[in-house]
C-alpha positions in Angstrom: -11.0 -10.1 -1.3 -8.1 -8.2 -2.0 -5.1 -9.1 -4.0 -1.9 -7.4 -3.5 1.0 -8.5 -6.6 3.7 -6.3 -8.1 7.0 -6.9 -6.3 9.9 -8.1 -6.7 14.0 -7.5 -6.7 15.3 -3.9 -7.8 17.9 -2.0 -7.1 18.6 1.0 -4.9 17.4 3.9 -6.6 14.8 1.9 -8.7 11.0 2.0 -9.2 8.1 -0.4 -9.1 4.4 -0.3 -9.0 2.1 -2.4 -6.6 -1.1 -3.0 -7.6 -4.1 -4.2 -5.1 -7.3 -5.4 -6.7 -10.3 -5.9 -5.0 -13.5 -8.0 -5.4 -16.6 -8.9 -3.0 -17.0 -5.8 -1.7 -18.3 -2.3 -2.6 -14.7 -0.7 -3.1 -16.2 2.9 -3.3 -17.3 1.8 0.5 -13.9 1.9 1.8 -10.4 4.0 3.1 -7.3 1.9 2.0 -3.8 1.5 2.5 -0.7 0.1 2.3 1.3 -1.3 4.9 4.3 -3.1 4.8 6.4 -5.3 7.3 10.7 -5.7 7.8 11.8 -9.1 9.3 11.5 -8.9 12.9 9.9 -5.2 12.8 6.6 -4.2 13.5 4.0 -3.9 10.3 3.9 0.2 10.0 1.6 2.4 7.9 3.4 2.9 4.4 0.1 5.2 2.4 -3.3 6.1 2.5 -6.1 7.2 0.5 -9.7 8.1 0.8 -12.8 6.4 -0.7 -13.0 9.0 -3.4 -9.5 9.2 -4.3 -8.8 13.4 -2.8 -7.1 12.7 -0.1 -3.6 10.9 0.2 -1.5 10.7 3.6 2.1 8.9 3.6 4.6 8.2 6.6 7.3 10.4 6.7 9.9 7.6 5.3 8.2 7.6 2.1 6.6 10.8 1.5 8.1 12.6 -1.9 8.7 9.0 -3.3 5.7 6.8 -3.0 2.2 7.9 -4.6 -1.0 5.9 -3.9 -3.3 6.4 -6.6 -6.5 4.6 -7.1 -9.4 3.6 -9.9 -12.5 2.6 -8.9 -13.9 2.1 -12.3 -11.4 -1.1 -11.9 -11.6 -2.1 -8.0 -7.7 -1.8 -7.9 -5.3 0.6 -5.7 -1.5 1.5 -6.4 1.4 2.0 -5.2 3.6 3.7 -7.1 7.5 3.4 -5.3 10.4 5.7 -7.1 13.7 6.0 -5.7 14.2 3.0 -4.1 15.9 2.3 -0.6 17.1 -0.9 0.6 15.1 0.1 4.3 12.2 0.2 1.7 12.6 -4.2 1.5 9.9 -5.7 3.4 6.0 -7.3 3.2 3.7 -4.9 1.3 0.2 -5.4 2.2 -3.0 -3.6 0.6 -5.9 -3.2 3.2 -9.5 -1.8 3.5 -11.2 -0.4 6.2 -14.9 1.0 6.8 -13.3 3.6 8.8 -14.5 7.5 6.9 -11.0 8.3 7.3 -7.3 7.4 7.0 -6.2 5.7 9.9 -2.3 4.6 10.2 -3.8 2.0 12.6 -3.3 -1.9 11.6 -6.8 -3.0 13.7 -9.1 -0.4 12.3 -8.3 -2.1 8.5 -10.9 -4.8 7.8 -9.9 -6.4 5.1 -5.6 -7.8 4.1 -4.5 -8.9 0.7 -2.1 -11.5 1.3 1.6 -9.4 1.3 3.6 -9.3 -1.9 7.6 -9.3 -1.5 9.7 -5.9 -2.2 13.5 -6.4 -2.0 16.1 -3.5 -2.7 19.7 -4.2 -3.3 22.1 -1.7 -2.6 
């Protein structure tokens, strides 16, 4: 129900834009965010963004060069990624979750798009 694609190889310093569309669900209904996971490392809170679109929240690591917009008139979220690091390479992942706020917490998201790839070379 949710379909993460966008990434890909770019170098340090670079830019590229996730995109996460969703269908089967109400998408007005729900908090989302994007997480994203390093080999071996933990899956960590990368964005967030309310149901109505006013309120953002990113981890410290990104804030300044990520954005997370959304359209609702199209089921689909962003991320927008600018200045590129090579500690930004890892497993994006787009989620959902009933929760009325923006949680940095992997089990309160109900719904994963499958992960798309995002590799920067230094």
């Amino acid at each position: 129900q949710l379909q993460a694609s966008g990434g890909g190889l770019v170098q340090a310093g670079g830019s590229l834009r996730l995109s996460c569309a969703a269908s089967g669900l109400t998408f007005t209904n729900y908090f989302l965010g994007w997480f994203r996971q390093a080999p071996e490392k933990e899956r960590e809170f990368v964005a967030g963004i309310s149901s109505s679109g006013r309120s953002t929240s990113y981890s410290t690591s990104v804030e300044g060069r990520f954005t997370i917009p959304r359209d609702n008139a199209k089921n689909t979220m962003y991320l927008q990624m600018n200045s590129l690091k090579p500690e930004d390479t890892a497993i994006y992942y787009c989620a959902a979750t009933s929760r009325s706020l923006i949680t940095t917490t992997v089990y309160e998201y109900n719904y994963w798009g499958q992960g798309t790839q995002v590799t920067v070379s230094s």
